[in-house]
C-alpha positions in Angstrom: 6.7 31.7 15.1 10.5 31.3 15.2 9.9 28.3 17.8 8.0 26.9 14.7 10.6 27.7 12.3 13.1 26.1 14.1 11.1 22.5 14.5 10.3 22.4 11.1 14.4 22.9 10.5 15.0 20.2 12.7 18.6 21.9 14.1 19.5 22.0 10.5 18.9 18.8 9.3 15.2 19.0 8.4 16.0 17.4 4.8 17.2 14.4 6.2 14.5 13.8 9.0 11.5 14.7 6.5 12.5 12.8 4.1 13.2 9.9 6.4 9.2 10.5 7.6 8.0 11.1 4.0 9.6 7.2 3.3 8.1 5.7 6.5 5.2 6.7 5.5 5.0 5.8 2.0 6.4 1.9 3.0 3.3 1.5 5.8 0.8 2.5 3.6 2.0 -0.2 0.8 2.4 -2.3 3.8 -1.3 -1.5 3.7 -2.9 -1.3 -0.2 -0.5 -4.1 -1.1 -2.5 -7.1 0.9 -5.1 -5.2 0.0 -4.7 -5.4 -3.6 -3.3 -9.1 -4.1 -6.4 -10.2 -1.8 -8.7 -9.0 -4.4 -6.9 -10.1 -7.6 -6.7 -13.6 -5.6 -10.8 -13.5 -5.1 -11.1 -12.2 -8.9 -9.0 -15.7 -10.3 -10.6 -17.9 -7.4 -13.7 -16.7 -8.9 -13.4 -17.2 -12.5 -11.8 -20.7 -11.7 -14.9 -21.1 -10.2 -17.0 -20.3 -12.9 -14.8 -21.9 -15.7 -15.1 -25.2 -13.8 -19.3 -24.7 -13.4 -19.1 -24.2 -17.0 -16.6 -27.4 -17.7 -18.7 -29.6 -15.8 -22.0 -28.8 -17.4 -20.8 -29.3 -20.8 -19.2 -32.3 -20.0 
């Protein structure tokens, strides 16, 4: 268990090296959601475009 102990204090500087994991981590997984997300809301306006110029063109 000490052998444990003594990873998860990282030789005394566990702070720094978990937090420098906990913000790796949050930065790839926006790297991930944030294509993610923009693709979507670009599909959403693409679409109503879409629809507002099929609506346009047969009033006109």
């Amino acid at each position: 268990m000490d052998a444990f102990y003594e990873f998860l204090n990282m030789g005394g500087y566990a702070f720094y090296v978990w937090t420098s994991y906990a913000t790796a981590a949050v930065v790839l997984i926006a790297n991930l959601i944030a294509p993610m997300r923009l693709r979507r809301k670009l599909l959403l306006d693409l679409n109503r475009k879409a629809r507002r110029e099929l609506r346009n063109d047969a009033q006109a």
